[in-house]
C-alpha positions in Angstrom: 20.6 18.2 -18.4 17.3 17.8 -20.3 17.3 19.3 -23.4 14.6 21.3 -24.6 13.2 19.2 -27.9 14.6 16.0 -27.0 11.7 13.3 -26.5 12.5 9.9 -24.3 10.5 6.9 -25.6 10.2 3.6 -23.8 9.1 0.3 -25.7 6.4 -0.4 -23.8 5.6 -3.7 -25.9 5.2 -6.1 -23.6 4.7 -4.1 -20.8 1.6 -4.8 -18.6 -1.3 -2.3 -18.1 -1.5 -0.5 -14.9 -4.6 -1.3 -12.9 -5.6 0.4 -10.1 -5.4 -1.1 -7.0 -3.4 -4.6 -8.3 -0.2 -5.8 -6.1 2.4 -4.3 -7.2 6.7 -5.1 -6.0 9.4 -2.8 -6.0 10.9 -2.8 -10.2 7.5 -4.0 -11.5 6.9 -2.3 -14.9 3.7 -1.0 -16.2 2.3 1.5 -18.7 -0.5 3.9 -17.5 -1.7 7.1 -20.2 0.9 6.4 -23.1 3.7 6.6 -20.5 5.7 3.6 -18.7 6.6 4.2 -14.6 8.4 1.8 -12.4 7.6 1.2 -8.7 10.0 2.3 -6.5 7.9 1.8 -3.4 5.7 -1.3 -3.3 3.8 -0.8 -0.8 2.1 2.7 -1.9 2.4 1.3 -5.4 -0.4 -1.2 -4.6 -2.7 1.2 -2.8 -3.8 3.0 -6.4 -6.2 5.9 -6.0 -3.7 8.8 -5.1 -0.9 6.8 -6.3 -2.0 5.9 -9.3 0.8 6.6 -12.1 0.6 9.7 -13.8 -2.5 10.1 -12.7 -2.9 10.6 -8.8 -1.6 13.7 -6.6 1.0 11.7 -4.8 2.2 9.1 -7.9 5.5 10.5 -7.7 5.7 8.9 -4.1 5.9 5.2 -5.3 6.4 5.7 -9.4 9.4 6.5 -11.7 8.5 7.7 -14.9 10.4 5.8 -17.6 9.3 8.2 -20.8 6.3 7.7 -23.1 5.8 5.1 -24.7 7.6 4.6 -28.1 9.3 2.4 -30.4 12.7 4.2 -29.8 15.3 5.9 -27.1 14.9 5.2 -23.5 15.7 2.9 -21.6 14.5 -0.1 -24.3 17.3 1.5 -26.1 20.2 -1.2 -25.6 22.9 1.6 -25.9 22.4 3.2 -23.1 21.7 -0.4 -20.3 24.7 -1.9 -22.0 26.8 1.2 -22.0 26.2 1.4 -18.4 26.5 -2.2 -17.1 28.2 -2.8 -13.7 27.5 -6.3 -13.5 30.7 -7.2 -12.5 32.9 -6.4 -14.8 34.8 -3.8 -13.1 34.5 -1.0 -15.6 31.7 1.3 -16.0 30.9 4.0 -18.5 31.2 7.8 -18.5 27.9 9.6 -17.2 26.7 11.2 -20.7 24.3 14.2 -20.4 20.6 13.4 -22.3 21.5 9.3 -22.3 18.8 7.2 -20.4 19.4 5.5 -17.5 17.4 2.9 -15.8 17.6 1.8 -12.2 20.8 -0.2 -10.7 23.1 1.4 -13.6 26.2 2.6 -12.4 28.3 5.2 -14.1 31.8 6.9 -13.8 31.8 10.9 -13.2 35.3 13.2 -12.3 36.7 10.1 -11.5 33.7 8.7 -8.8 30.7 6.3 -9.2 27.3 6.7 -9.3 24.3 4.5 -9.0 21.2 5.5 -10.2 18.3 5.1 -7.5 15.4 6.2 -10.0 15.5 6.1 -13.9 16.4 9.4 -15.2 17.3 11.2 -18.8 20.7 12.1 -18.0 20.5 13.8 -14.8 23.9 14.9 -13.4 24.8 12.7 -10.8 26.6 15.2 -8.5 23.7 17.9 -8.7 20.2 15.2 -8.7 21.0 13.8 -6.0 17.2 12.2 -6.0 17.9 10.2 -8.7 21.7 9.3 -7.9 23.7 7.9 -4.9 27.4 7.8 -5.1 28.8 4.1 -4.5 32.5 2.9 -3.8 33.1 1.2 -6.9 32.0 -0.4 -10.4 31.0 -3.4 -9.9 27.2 -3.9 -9.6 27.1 -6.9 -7.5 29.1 -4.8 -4.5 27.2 -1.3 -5.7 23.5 -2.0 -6.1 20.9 -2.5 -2.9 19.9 -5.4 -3.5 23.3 -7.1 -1.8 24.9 -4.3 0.1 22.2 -4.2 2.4 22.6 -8.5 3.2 23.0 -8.0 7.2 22.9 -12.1 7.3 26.7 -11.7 9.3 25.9 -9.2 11.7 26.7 -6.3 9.5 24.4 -3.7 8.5 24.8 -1.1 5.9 24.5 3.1 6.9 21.1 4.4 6.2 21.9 6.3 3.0 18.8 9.0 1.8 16.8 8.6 -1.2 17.4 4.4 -1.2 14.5 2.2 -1.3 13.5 0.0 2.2 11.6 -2.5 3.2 9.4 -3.7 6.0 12.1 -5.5 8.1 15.2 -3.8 6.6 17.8 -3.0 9.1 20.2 0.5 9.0 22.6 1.6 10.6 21.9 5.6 11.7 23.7 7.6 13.8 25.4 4.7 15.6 22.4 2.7 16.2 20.0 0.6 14.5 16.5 0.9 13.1 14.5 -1.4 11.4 12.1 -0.1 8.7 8.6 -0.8 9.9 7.2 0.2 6.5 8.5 0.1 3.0 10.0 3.9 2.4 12.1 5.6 -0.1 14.8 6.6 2.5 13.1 8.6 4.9 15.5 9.8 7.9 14.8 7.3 11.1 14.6 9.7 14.3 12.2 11.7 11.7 10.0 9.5 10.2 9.2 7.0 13.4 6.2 6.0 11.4 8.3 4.2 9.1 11.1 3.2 11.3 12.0 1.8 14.7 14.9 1.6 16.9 16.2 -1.9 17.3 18.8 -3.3 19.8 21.1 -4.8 17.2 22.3 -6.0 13.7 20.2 -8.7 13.5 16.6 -10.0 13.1 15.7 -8.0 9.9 16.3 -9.3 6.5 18.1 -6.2 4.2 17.3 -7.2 0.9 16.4 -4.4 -0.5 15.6 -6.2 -3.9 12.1 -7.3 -2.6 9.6 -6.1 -1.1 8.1 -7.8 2.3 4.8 -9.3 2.1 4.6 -11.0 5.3 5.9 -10.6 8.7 7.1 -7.0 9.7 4.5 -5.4 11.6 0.5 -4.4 10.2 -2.6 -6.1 9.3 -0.6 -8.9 7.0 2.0 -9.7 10.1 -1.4 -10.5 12.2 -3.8 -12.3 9.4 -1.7 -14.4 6.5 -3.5 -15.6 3.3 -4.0 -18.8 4.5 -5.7 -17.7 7.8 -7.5 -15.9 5.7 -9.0 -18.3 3.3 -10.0 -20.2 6.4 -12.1 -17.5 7.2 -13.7 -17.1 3.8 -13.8 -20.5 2.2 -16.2 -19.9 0.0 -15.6 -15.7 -1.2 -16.0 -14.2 -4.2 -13.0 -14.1 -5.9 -13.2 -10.5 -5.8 -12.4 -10.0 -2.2 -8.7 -10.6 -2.4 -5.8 -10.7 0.3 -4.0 -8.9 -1.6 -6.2 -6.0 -2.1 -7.0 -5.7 1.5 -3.5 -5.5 2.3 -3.3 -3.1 0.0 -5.8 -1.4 1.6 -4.5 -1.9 4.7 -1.3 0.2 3.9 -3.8 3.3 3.8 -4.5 3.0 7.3 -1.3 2.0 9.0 -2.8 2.0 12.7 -5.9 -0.8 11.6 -4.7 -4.4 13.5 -1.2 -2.4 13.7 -2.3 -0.5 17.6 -1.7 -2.0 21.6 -0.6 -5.6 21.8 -0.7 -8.0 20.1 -4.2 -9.0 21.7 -5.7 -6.0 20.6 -4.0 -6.7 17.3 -5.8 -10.0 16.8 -9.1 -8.4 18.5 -9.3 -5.9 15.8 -8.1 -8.1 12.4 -11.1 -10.6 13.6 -13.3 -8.1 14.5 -13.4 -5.9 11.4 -13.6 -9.3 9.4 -16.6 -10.7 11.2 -18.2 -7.7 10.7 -17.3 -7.5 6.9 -18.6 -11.1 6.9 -21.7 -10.7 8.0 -22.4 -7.6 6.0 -22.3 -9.3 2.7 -22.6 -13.1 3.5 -18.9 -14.5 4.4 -17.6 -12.0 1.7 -19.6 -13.7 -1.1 -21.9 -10.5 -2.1 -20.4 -7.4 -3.7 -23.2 -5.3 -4.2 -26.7 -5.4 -2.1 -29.6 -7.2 -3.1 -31.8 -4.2 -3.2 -30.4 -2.0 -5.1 -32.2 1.6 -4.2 -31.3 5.0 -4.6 -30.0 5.8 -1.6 -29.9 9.6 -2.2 -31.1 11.7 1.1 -31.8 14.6 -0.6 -29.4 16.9 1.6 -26.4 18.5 -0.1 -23.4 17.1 0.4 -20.3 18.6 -0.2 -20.1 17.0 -3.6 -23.6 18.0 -4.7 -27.1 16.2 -3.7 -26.7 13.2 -5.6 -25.1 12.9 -9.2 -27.6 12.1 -11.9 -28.1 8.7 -12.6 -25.8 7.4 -9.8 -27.4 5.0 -6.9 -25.9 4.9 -3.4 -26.8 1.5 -2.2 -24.7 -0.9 -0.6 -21.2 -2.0 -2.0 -18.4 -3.6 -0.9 -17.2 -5.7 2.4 -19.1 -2.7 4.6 -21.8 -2.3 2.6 -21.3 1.4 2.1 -25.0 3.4 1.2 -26.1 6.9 1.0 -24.8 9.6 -0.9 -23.1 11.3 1.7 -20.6 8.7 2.6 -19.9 8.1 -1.1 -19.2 11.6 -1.0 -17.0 11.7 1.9 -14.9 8.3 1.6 -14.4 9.6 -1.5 -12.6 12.7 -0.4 -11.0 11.1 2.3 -9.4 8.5 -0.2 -8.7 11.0 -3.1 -11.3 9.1 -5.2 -14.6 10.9 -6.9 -16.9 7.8 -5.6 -19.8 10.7 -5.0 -19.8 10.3 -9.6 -18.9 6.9 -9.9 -20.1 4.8 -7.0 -19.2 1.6 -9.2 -15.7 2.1 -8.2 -16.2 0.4 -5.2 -17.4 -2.9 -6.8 -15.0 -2.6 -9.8 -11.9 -2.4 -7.7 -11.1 -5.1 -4.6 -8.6 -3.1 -3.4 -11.0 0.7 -3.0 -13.5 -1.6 -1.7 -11.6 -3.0 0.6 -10.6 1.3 1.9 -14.4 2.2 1.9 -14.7 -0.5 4.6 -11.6 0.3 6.9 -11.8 4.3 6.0 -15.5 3.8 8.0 -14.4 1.4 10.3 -11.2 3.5 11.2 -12.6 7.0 11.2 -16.5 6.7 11.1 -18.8 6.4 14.5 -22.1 5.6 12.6 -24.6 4.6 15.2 -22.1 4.1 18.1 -20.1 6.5 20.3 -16.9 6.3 18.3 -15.1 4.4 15.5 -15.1 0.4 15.7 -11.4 1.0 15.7 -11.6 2.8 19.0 -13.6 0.5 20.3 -11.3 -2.1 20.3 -8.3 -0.3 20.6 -10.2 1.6 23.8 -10.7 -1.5 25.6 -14.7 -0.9 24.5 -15.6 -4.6 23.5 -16.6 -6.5 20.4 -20.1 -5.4 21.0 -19.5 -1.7 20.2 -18.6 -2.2 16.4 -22.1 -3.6 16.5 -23.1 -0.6 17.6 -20.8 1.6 15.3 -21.8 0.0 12.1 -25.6 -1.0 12.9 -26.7 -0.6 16.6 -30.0 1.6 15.4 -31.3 -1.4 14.3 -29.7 -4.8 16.3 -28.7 -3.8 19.3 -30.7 -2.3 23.1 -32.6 -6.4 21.6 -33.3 -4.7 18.0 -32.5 -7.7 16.6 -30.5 -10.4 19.0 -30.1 -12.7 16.0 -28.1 -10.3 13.8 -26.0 -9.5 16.8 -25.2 -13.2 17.9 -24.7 -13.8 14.4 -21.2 -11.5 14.1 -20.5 -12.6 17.4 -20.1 -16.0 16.5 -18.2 -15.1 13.4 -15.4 -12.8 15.7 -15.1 -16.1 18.0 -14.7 -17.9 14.6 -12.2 -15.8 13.7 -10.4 -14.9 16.6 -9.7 -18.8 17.6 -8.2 -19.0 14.0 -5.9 -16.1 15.2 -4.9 -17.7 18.0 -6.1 -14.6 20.0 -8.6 -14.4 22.9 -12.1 -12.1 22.3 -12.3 -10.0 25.8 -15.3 -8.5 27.0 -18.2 -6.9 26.2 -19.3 -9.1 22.9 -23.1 -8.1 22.9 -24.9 -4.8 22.7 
C-alpha cells in the first residue's frame, strides 16, 4: 500500500540527464522533470518522442518511475537494497508495506518469494502482480532474469508475464518454443506474433535477459551493422548516428525487416542511397536554402506557425509545412511548432525520413517501401521521393547519381540490386 502523505525521493546525484532520442539498455538510470525512471524496455527506451519519461503518452511502456528526485528515501536509501539482498546469501527480508524496492530485489511474503520486476513503493507482492513475480527461492543468482533464462545447455526457462525479453531470447510456452523477435516486457507469444516467433528447439537464442540485443535478431541492425555503415558514410556528420537510426528503426518494425533477405538488403541500401544523396553522403543537416516553405493551405495543425520555416531537414530533407505537420502527428511530436526538432535530435530525424519513406507516396504511385517490398525496382523511390523533377529524363544525372550510390551500397551488403533501377 501507498500511503497517502508519504513522499519517495531518489538521489538522483549522479544520475544522467535523459535526452531524447539517446541509446538507451535495459537498467540504464536517468532523471527527466525532477523525477528518476529506469528502462525496463531498451528498445522503446531509445526511440524518445512518445516514450519519453514522464513526459510521452506511452512512457510507462519502457520506463519505471523510481520517485522524485531528493536527497532521501527511495531506493538511494541503503535500508531498503540492503534489507532486501538476495545475492546469495540464502535469506531474504520480510516484504514491508511503504519500503522502496528497486529491481532484482527479492523478498519473503506468507512464507513465498518475490522478485520485483519494476521498482515499486511497497507494492504487495501477491496483489501487484505488475511489479512482482513469484520465484522459487532466495537466492538472487538462481531468482533474478538475468541467469535463469541461460538456455546455453539446452534448457529454456517458461515464458513467465510481465518479465523483460530480448531480441533472441528463447521461452518455453505452452510446450513449444518462441524466440522473442523484439525486446518486450512479457507479452504472451501466440498473441503478440509481432514480438515473438515459433522456433523448432531450445537452442540458437541467447536468454540473457540482463542485456539488451544490439545486433543480430531480426530488423534493420541484423541487415546493416555499424561498421557497414561507416563504410557507407565515411565522411558524415557526426550527427547522423547508428544508433539513432536504429532507434528509429524500432518505430517502424517492417523497414529492411519484410520478404527475404534480398528484399531486406534491397531496402536497407535503397533508403540509404536515397538519404545520401539528399543531403551529400549524410554530411548536411539542414538545406542550403533555407526558405519558408509555408504553402499557405491549412493544415491540420494551422497554416504555418509564426516564425517557423519549413525547409529541408534531416537525412530526407523533409519541407513544407504540411509534412511537418503530419510526421509530426504520426510520431507524437509537435514538429508543425518546432521544426528544429528534426536537426536537434539524430534519432527524430532519422523517423521523419523512414515515417516518409514507409508511409508517404510523394511523387510516385506508393511508398518507397512498397516499391521494394512490391517487387517495383530501385527506380520507383526515385520516383516516390523526387520523380516531378528527375525522372520521365527530368534530370538523368540526379537519377544515375542515387543509382550508383544503391549499387555502392548494396555490394557492401552483400545483396544483389534487381530490376528496374532508373525512372
Amino acid at each position: 500500500m501507498l500511503f497517502a502523505g508519504h513522499v519517495y525521493a531518489y538521489n538522483c546525484s549522479g544520475v544522467a540527464q535523459y535526452s531524447d532520442g539517446a541509446s538507451y539498455n535495459n537498467g540504464n538510470i536517468v532523471q527527466n522533470l525532477g523525477v528518476a525512471y529506469q528502462c525496463t524496455v531498451g528498445g522503446w527506451c531509445s526511440v524518445g518522442g512518445p516514450y519519453a519519461p514522464g513526459a510521452g503518452w506511452a512512457w510507462n511502456n519502457a520506463w519505471s518511475s523510481l520517485g522524485a528526485c531528493g536527497s532521501t528515501g527511495g531506493p538511494s536509501s541503503s535500508s531498503s537494497s540492503s534489507s532486501g539482498n538476495n545475492n546469495g546469501g540464502g535469506s531474504c527480508a520480510n516484504w514491508t508495506a511503504g519500503t522502496y524496492y528497486n529491481v532484482g530485489v527479492v523478498v519473503r511474503y506468507n512464507n513465498a518469494y518475490y522478485r520485483a520486476k519494476n521498482a515499486n513503493p511497497g507494492y504487495d507482492p501477491v496483489i501487484s502482480t505488475w511489479f512482482w513475480e513469484p520465484v522459487a527461492s532466495c537466492p538472487g543468482g538462481n531468482n533474478s532474469s538475468s541467469s535463469s533464462s541461460n538456455n546455453n545447455g539446452g534448457s529454456c526457462p517458461q515464458w513467465t508475464a510481465g518479465t523483460n525479453y530480448y531480441a533472441g531470447n528463447v521461452v518455453v510456452f505452452n510446450g513449444s518454443y518462441f524466440m522473442a523477435e523484439h525486446d518486450n516486457p512479457g507479452y504472451d507469444p501466440t498473441i503478440s506474433t509481432w514480438f515473438w516467433e515459433p522456433v523448432a528447439s531450445c537452442s540458437g537464442g541467447n536468454n540473457s535477459s540482463s542485456s539488451s540485443s544490439t545486433g543480430g535478431g531480426t530488423g534493420f541492425a541484423a541487415i546493416v551493422n555499424q561498421a557497414q555503415f561507416n563504410q557507407m558514410f565515411p565522411n558524415r556528420n557526426s550527427f547522423y548516428t547508428y544508433s539513432g537510426l536504429v532507434a528509429a528503426a524500432n518505430t517502424f518494425p517492417a523497414f529492411a525487416n519484410t520478404g527475404d533477405i534480398q528484399v531486406r538488403k534491397r531496402e536497407a541500401a535503397a533508403a540509404l542511397a536515397n538519404f545520401s544523396h539528399e543531403t551529400g553522403g549524410l554530411v548536411y543537416i539542414n538545406e542550403i536554402a533555407q526558405g519558408e516553405y509555408c504553402s499557405g493551405g491549412a493544415t491540420p495543425c494551422g497554416v504555418c506557425a509564426p516564425g517557423k520555416r519549413y525547409y529541408g531537414r534531416g537525412p530526407i530533407q523533409l519541407s513544407w509545412n504540411y509534412n511537418y505537420c503530419t510526421a509530426g502527428q504520426a510520431l507524437g511530436l509537435d514538429l508543425w511548432a518546432n521544426p528544429d526538432q528534426v536537426s536537434q535530435n539524430a534519432t527524430t530525424a532519422w523517423r521523419t525520413a523512414l515515417w516518409f519513406w514507409m508511409t508517404q507516396s510523394g511523387a510516385g504511385y506508393r511508398p518507397a517501401h512498397s516499391s521494394i517490398t512490391g517487387g517495383y525496382g530501385f527506380g520507383e523511390t526515385i520516383r516516390t521521393i523526387n520523380g516531378s523533377l528527375e525522372c520521365n529524363g527530368g534530370n538523368p544525372g540526379q537519377v544515375q547519381s542515387r543509382i550508383n550510390s544503391y549499387q555502392s551500397f548494396i555490394q557492401i551488403l552483400g545483396g544483389t540490386p534487381g530490376n528496374n533501377l532508373g525512372c
